[in-house]
C-alpha positions in Angstrom: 109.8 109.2 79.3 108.3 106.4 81.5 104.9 106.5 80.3 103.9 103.2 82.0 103.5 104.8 85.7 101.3 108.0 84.7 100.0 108.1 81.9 96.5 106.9 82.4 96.0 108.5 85.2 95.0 111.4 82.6 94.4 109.8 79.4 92.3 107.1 80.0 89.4 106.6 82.7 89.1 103.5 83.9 85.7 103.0 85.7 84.9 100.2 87.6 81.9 98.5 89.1 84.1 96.1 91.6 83.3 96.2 94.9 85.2 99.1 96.4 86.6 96.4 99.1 88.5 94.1 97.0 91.2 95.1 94.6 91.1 92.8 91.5 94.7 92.5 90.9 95.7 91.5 94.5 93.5 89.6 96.6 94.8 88.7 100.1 93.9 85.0 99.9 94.0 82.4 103.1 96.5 79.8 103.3 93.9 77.4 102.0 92.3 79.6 99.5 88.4 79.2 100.5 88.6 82.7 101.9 90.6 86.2 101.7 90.8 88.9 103.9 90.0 92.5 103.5 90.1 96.1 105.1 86.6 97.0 105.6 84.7 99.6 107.4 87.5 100.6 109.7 88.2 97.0 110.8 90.5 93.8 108.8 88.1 90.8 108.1 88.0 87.6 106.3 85.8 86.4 103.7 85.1 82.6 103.6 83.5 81.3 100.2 81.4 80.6 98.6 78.7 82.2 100.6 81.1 85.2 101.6 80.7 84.4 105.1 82.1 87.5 107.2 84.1 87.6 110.3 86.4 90.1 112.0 90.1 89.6 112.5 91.2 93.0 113.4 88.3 94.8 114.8 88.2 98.7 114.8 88.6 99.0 118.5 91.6 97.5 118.7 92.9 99.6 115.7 91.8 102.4 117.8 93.4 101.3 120.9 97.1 103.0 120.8 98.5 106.6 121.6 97.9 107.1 117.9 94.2 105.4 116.5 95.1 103.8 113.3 91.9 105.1 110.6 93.5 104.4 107.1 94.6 100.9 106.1 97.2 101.5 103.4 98.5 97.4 103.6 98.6 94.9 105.9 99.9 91.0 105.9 99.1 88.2 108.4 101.6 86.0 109.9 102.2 82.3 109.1 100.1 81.0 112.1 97.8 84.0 111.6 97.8 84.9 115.0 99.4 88.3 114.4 98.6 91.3 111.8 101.3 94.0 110.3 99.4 97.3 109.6 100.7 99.5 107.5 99.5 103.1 107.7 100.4 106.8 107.2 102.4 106.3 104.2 104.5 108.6 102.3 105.4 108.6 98.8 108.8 107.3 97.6 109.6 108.0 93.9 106.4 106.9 92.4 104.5 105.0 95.0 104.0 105.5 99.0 106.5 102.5 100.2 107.4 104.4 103.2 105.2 104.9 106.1 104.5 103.3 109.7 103.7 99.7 110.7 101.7 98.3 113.3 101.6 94.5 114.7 98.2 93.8 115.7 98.8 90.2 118.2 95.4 88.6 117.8 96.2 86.7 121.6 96.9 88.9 123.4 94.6 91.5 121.8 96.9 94.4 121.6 98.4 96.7 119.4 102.8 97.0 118.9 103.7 99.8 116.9 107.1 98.5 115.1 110.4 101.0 114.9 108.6 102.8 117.7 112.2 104.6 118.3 112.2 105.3 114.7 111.1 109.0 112.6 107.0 108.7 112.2 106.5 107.6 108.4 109.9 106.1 107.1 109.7 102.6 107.5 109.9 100.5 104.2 108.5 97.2 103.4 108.0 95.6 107.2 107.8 92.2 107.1 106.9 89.2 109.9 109.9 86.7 110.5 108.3 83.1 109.0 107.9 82.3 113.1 106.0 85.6 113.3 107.9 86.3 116.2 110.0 89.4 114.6 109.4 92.1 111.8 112.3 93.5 109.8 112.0 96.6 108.2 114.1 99.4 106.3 114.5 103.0 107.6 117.1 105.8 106.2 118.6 102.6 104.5 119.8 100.3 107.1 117.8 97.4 107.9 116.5 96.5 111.4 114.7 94.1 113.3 112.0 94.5 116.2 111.6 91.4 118.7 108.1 91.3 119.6 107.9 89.2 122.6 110.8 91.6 124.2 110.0 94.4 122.5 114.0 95.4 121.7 114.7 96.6 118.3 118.4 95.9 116.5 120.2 97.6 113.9 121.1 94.4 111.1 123.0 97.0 109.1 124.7 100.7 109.9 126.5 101.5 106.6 123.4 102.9 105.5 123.4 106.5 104.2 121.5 108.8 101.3 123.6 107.0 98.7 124.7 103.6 100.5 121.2 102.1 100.4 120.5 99.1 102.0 117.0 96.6 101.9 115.6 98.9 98.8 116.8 100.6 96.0 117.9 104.1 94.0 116.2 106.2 91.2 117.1 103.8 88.6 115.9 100.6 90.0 112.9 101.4 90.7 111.5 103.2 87.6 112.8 100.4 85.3 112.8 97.1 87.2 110.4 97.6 89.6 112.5 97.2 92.3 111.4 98.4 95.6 111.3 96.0 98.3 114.8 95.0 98.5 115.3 92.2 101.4 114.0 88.5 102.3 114.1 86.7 104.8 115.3 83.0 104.9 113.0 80.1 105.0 114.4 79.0 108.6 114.2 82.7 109.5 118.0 82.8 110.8 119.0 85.8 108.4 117.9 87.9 105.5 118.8 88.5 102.1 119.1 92.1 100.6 120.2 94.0 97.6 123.0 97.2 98.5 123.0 99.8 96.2 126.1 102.0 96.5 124.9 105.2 94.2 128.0 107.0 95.4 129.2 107.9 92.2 126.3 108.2 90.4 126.1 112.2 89.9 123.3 114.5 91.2 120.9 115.7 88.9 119.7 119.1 90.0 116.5 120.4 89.9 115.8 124.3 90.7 113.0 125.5 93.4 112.5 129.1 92.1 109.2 129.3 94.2 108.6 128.0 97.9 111.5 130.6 99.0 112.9 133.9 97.6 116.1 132.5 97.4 115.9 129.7 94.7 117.1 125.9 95.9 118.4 122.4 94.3 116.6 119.6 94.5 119.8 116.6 94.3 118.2 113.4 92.5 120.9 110.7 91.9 120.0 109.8 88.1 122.5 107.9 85.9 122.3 108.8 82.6 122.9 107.3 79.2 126.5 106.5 79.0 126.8 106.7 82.8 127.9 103.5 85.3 124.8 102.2 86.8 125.1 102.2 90.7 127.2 99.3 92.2 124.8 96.4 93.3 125.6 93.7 95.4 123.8 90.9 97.8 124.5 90.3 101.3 123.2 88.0 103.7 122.7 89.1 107.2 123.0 86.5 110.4 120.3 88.1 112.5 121.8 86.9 116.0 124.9 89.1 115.2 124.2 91.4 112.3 127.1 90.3 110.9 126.7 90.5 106.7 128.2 87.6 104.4 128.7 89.1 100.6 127.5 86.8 98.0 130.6 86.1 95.2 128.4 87.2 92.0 131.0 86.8 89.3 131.5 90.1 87.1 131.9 93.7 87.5 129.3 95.5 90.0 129.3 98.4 88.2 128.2 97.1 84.5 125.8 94.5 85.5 122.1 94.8 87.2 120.8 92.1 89.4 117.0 92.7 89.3 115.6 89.3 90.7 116.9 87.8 94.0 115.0 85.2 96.5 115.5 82.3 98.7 114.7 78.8 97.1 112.3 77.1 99.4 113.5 75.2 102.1 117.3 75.5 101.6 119.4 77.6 102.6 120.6 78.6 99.1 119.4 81.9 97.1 118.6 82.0 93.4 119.6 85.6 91.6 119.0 87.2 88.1 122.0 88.9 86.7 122.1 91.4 83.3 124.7 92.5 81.9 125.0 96.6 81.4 123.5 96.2 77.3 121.2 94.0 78.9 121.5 91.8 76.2 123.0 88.4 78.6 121.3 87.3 81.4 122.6 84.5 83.2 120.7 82.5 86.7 123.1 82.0 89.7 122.1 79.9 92.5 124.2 80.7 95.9 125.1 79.0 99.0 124.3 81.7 101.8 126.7 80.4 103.9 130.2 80.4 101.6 128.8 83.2 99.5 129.9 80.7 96.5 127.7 80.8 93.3 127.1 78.5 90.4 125.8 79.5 86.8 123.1 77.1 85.7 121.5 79.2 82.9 122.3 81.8 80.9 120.8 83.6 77.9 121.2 86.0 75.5 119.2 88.5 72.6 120.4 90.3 69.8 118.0 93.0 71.1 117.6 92.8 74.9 116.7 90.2 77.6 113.7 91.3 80.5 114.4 90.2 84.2 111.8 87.4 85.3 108.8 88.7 87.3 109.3 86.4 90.2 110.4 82.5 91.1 107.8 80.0 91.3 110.0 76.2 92.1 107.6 73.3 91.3 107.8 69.9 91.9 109.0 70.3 95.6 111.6 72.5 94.7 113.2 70.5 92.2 112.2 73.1 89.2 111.2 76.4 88.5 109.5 78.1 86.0 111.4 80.5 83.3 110.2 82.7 80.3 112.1 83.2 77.3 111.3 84.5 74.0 114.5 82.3 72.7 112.1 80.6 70.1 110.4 83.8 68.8 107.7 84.3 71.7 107.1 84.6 75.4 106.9 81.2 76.7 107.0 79.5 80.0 109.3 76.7 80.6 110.0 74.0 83.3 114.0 74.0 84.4 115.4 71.9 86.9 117.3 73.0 89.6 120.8 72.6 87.6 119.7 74.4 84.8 120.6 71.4 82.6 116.9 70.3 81.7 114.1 72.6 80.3 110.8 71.6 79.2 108.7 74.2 76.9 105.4 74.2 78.8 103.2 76.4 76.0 104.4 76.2 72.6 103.3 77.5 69.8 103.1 80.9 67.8 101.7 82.8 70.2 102.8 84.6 73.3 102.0 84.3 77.0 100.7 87.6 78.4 100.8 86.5 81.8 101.1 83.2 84.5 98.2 83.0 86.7 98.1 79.7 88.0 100.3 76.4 88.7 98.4 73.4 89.4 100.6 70.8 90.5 97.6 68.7 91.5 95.7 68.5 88.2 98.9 68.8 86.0 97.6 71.9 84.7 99.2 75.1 83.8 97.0 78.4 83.6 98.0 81.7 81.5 96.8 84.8 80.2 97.1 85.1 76.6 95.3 86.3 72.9 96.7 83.9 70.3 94.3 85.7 67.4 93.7 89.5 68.5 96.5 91.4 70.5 94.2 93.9 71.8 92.6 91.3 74.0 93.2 89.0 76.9 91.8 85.5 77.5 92.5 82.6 80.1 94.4 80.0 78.7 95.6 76.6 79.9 97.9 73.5 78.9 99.6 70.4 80.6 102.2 71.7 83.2 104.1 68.8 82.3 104.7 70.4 78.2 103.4 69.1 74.8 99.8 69.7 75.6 97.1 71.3 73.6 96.2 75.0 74.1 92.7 75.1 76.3 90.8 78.4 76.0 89.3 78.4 79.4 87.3 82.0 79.3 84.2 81.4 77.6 84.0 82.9 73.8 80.9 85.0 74.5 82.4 87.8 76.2 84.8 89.4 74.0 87.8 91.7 75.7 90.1 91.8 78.1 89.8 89.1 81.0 91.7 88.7 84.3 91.6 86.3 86.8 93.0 86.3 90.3 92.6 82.1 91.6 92.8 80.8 95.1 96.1 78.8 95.7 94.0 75.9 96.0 92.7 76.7 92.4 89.0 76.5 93.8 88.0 79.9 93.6 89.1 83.1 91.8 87.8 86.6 90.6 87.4 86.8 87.4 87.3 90.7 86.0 86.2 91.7 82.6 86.0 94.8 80.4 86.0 95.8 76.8 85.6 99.3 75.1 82.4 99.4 75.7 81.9 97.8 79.3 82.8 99.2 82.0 85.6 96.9 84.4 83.0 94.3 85.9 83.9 91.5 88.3 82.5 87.8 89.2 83.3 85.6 92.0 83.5 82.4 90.3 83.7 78.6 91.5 87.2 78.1 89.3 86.8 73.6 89.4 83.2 74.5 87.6 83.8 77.7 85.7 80.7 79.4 87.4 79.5 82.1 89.0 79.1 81.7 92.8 75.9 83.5 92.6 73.7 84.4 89.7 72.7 87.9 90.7 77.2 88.6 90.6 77.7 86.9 87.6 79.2 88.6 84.6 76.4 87.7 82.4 73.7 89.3 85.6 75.9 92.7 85.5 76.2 92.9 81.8 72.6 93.1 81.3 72.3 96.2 83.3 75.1 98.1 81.3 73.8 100.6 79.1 75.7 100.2 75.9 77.0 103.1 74.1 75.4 104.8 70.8 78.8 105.6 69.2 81.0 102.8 69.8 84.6 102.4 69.4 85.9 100.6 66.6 88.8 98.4 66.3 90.3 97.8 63.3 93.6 97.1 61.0 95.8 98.9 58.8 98.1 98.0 56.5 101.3 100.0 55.5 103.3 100.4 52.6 106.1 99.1 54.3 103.9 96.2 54.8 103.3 96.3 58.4 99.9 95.6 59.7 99.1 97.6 62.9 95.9 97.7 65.1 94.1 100.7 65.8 91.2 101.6 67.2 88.5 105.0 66.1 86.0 107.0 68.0 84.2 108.6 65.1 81.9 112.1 66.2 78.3 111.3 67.1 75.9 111.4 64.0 79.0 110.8 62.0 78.0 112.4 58.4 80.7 109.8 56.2 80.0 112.6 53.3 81.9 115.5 55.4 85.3 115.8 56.2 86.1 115.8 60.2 89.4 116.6 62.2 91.3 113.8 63.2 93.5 113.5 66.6 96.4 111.0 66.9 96.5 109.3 70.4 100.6 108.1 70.6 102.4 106.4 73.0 105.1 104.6 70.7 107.7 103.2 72.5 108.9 99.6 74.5 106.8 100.1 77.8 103.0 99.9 77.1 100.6 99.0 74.5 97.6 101.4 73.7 95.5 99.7 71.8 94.0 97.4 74.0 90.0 96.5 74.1 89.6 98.1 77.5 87.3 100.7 78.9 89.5 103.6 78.1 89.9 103.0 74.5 88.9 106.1 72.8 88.8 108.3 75.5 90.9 111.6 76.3 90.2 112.6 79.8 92.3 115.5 78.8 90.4 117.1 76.9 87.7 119.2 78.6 84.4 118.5 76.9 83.0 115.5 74.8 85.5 115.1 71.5 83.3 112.9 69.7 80.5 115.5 70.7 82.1 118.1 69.6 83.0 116.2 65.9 86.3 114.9 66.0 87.8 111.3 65.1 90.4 110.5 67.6 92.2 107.4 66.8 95.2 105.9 68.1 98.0 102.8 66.3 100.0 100.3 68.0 103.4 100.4 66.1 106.4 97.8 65.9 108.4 98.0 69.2 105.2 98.4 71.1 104.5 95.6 73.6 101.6 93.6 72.3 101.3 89.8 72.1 102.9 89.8 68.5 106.0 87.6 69.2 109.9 88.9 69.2 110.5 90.4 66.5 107.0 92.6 66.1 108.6 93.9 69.8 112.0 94.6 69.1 112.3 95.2 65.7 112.7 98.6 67.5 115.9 97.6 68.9 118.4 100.8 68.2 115.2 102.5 66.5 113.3 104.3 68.6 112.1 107.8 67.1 112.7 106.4 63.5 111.2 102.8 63.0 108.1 103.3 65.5 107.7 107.1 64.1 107.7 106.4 60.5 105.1 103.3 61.5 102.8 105.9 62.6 103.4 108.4 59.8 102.9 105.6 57.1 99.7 104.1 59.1 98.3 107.6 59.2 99.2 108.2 55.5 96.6 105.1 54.2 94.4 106.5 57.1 94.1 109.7 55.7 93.1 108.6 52.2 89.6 107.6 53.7 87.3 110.3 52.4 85.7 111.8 55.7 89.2 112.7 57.2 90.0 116.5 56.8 94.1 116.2 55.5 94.5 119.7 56.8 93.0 119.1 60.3 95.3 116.3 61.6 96.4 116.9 64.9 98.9 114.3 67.1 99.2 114.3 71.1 101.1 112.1 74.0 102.7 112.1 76.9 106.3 111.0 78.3 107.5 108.9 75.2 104.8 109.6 73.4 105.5 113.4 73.6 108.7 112.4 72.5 106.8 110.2 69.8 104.8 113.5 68.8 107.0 115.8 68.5 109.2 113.6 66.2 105.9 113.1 64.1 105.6 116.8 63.7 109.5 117.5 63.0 110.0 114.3 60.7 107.0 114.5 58.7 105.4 118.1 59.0 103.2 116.7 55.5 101.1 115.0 57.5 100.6 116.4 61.2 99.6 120.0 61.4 99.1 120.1 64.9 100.8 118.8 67.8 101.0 118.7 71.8 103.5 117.0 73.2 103.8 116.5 77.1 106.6 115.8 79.2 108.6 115.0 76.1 112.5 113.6 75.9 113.6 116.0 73.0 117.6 114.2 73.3 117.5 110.7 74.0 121.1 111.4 75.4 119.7 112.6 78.7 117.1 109.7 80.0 118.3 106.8 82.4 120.6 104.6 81.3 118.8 101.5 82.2 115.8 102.5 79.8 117.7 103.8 77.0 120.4 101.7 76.9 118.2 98.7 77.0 116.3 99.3 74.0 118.8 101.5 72.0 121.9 99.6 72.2 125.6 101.0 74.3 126.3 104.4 73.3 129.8 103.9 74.3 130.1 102.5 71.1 128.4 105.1 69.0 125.6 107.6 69.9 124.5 107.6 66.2 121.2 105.8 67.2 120.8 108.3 70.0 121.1 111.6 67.7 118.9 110.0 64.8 115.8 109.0 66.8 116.0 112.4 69.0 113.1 115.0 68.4 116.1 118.0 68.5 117.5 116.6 65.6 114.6 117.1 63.5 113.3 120.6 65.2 113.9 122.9 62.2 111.4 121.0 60.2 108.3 122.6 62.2 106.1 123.5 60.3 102.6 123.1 61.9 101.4 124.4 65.6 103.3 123.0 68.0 102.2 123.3 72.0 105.0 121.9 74.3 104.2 121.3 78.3 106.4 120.1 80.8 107.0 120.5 84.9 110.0 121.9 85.8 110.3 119.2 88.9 109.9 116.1 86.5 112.6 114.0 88.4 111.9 111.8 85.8 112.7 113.0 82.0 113.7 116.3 83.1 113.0 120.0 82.4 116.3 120.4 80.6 114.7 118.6 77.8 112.5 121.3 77.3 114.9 124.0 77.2 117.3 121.7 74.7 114.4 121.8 72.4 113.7 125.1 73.2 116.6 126.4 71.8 116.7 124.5 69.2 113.7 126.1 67.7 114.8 129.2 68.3 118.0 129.0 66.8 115.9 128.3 63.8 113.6 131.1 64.0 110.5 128.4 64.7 107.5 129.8 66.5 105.6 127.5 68.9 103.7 127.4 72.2 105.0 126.5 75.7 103.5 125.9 79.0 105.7 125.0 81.8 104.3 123.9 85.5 106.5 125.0 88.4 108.0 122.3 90.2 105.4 119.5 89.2 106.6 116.4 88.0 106.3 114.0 85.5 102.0 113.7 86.3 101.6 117.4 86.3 98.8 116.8 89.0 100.0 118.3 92.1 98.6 121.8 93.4 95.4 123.2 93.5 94.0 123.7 89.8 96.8 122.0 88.6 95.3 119.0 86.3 92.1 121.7 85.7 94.1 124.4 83.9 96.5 121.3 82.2 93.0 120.4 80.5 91.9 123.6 79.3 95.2 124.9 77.7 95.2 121.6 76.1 91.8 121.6 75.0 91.8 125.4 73.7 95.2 125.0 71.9 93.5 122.0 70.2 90.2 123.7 69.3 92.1 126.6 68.2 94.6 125.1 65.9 92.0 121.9 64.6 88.7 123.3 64.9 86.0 120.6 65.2 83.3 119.6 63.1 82.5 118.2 60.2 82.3 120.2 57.0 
């Protein structure tokens, strides 16, 4: 159901005119910030600014130097002194992304290449990182952490508890899909030992998933997957003494079986760790800051929502480590706040009604703190900026002319940055910018320069608002067919995502665009449109995003169904052509439109759907639909089976049979479901492909064209 990690790898196309040697989202920047570096032509270079001076750090011969030529760059990070380089290369995919693979330490003195866990199997090294000497890497393989000496070239074993389900330095199933969690270890400022998460998944059961076709005889696939109403894996921190690998436990108060503890680091300088705790109904969430040594802790904040609390994306400590910065929705919206190192003093940085998308810069030195944000459209982004200190104005910083999204990724000195923009109709398009000035280091790069070179489209997307009769005003946006005709009637195509984790309405190159359909739809004469409903994650405040809270699959679906009733009223919309699509939650979204209110939608496809909300992780579904140790009632009443004998319209249901993510058994729960009621539909099922459905030859082609023929088939296009 995790739509956030796929979905727009089919449904949207993002194209982009950046540079194709700098990543907009996570420059490498220099200590200083007047340059970054970059893989490049087969070699690692820096880029001073603002003239873009070049010069090699790495240089391809010495990539090329060892038993095995490194040729693909997946990562790499410099040490503190900048006098080594840690290559990462060959890597492997974990999960959802390749965090395992093998690292290389390029010594920029001595001019030679190290390959680190040389003694280790080729790609399965995690998250390598220098010691803060640069002296040592540490690294993760088959879950036991170890560390390499460089100078003597011995390696050590920091943990050997490690097994499939004992997991130490990263994380399980669980983690990772709904906290992000991936890189599970840090070492300490004074590089004496590391910090790390253990994740004992011993008793969290094996979901199996059947391989009826790489052998004749069928195998399981074992995926450790707690489920709704199932204990989460056991997590708890350690702290390693690298000298002896001996491991000191820190005391986190509570049961390690019903709380999470997504956010852990070292505060700067100390020898103390700072750690995020949630309780299992993720409603509490309380800040504990640890002494490494004793292991002891102390509680200086805590929290809680009616609905549910989000773990903090990372700690940034200000004022020389005597505050950090929080966010909280405790006053309605997402807003940053100053809190002192006790926990007894917080300061509301941004205030007002309006929430803060995103941090993107501290500046201690002016006083100034910098945020993403979109105080009067929620389908846009804009740089923002007020006094660091709280109580100060809100400062639009990106200029008013260029409407749509923004983002901006500044120097740590706050000198330079690159500054990315795109709207529906402009394709992603990026400017190096002087930040102190607000300008363009170079005309001919300048946004304003690029922008007059793209070719704007004929048949635009439009944006626009509807009001229900609930009294709920969503956004939307409409693709309408080329040489729209507004006195025929035209087939109409629901976009739906619905659900906590992403937002689809956004004024980004994408918006009104269905890479999975094979042709031109606004060619062809439909109007595809798609609604942001309550629960959805826009920049609305609290309660437009969890009003969903215990909801999901009635509150967001009848949202949609009541937004498409006034929608449908407008004269050029065909009422019996109405056809509704998604993926992942929205499949699970779809299908519940079809089932709950068969009136409206006559046509549906829904992809890698949840049909029983009873059978997703627990972390996801217990977060935003309450404990169903209590009661399942939620559960049952927003779950698509419940509503399967109201089908009444053409229904096309895909799914893999190797989604290790809302799995296959969905399909067949829902499957039987119709059947027992005599209800005829379509399926498609992919062997053994997961929740993309992209791997193997012809795979995403054939996904297209069963889409796009049950579509044409059961909504024909064109106006009439």
């Amino acid at each position: 159901m995790n739509f956030r990690n796929i979905l727009f790898k089919i449904s949207i196309a993002i194209l982009t005119v950046l540079p194709s040697y700098v990543n907009a989202q996570d420059t490498k920047w220099t200590k200083d910030g007047d340059a970054y570096y970059l893989a490049s032509d087969g070699e690692i270079v820096s880029i001073t600014l603002p003239k873009s001076e070049r010069k090699t750090i790495v240089s391809r011969q010495l990539l090329e130097s060892g038993s095995k030529p490194i040729y693909n760059i997946k990562d790499f990070q410099l040490s503190e002194d900048g006098s080594k380089v840690l290559i990462y290369t060959n890597s492997k995919k974990v999960w959802r992304q390749e965090t395992r693979g093998d690292y290389y330490v390029a010594d920029l003195k001595l001019n030679q290449l190290i390959q680190v866990g040389k003694d280790k199997p080729e790609s399965s090294l995690m998250f390598a990182k220098f010691s803060p000497d640069g002296n040592k890497v540490a690294y993760v393989s088959k879950h036991n952490l170890f560390i390499d000496d460089l100078a003597s070239k011995t390696s050590k074993a920091l943990t050997v508890d490690g097994t499939e389900r004992m997991i130490n330095g990263t994380f399980d199933w669980a983690y990772e899909e709904e906290f992000f969690c991936q890189d599970g270890f840090r070492w300490s400022p004074d590089g004496q030992s590391i910090a790390y998460w253990q994740i004992d998944a011993r008793n969290t059961k094996n979901f199996l998933m059947i391989n009826n076709t790489d052998s004749i005889y069928p195998f399981t696939i074992p995926v450790e997957y707690p489920k709704v109403g199932q204990n989460p894996s056991v997590c708890r921190i350690g702290v390693v003494n690298i000298s002896n690998a001996t491991t000191n436990w820190i005391k986190v108060p509570g049961d390690a079986a019903q709380n999470y503890i997504p956010r852990m680091n070292w505060i700067p300088k100390t020898n103390e760790l700072i750690l995020q705790q949630i309780n299992r109904e993720q409603n509490l969430t309380k800040v504990f800051i640890a002494n490494a040594a004793s292991g002891v802790t102390s509680n200086i904040l805590t929290e809680t929502d009616k609905a549910w609390v989000e773990p903090i994306k990372q700690w940034d400590w200000i004022n020389e480590g005597k505050d950090f910065i929080w966010v909280s929705e405790k006053d309605g919206w997402n807003h940053y706040y100053k809190v002192s190192k006790d926990g007894k003093k917080q300061t509301l940085i941004t205030k007002g009604d309006y929430d803060v998308i995103d941090a993107t810069l501290i500046d201690e030195k002016s006083g100034y703190f910098y945020f993403l944000a979109s105080p009067t459209n929620a389908t846009q982004k804009y740089l923002y900026k007020t006094k660091l200190s709280g109580g100060g104005k809100l400062e639009m910083v990106t200029s008013s002319v260029f409407s749509g999204t923004h983002n901006y990724d500044i120097s740590p000195n706050g000198l330079f940055a690159l500054h990315t923009f795109q709207n529906a109709s402009v394709p992603l398009i990026s400017e190096w910018m002087n930040f102190a000035t607000l300008n363009p280091l170079t005309m001919e790069g300048s946004l304003t320069n690029q922008l007059g070179r793209v070719k704007p489209p004929k048949n635009k997307v439009e944006f626009f608002k509807v009001t229900t009769e609930d009294g709920v005003t969503m956004d939307g946006w409409m693709k309408k067919p080329d040489n729209f005709d507004q006195t025929k009637k035209y087939p109409i195509v629901f976009y739906v995502y619905g659900e906590p984790a992403s937002q689809t309405v956004k004024d980004t190159f994408g918006a009104g665009r269905n890479n999975l359909y094979n042709g031109d739809m606004a060619k062809d004469g439909y109007i595809y449109i798609s609604l942001d409903n309550r629960g959805t994650p826009a920049p609305k405040g609290r309660e437009w995003r969890k009003s969903i809270f215990q909801k999901i699959g009635t509150l967001n679906i009848r949202d949609q169904a009541m937004a498409a009733k006034k929608i449908l009223e407008r004269p050029y919309v065909d009422k019996s052509r109405v056809a509704v699509w998604g993926w992942s939650g929205g499949g699970a979204s779809t299908l519940n439109l079809m089932f709950q209110y068969p009136e409206i939608y006559k046509t549906g496809i829904a992809i890698a759907a949840i049909s029983n909300q009873l059978t997703y992780d627990n972390i996801y579904q217990e977060r935003y639909m309450g404990s169903p140790l209590q009661t399942t009632e939620a559960y049952i009443k927003g779950s698509p089976v419940t509503y399967a004998k109201n089908l009444q319209g053409n229904l096309l249901y895909i799914h893999g049979t190797g989604d290790d993510n809302v799995h296959y058994q969905n399909a067949e729960i829902l499957i039987n479901e119709l059947i027992r009621n005599r209800k005829i539909f379509q399926m498609m099922a992919y062997p053994n492909r997961t929740h993309s459905i992209n791997e193997g030859s012809g795979t995403s082609e054939h996904l297209m064209l069963t889409y796009t023929q049950f579509l044409q088939k059961n909504c024909p296009p064109g106006g009439k």
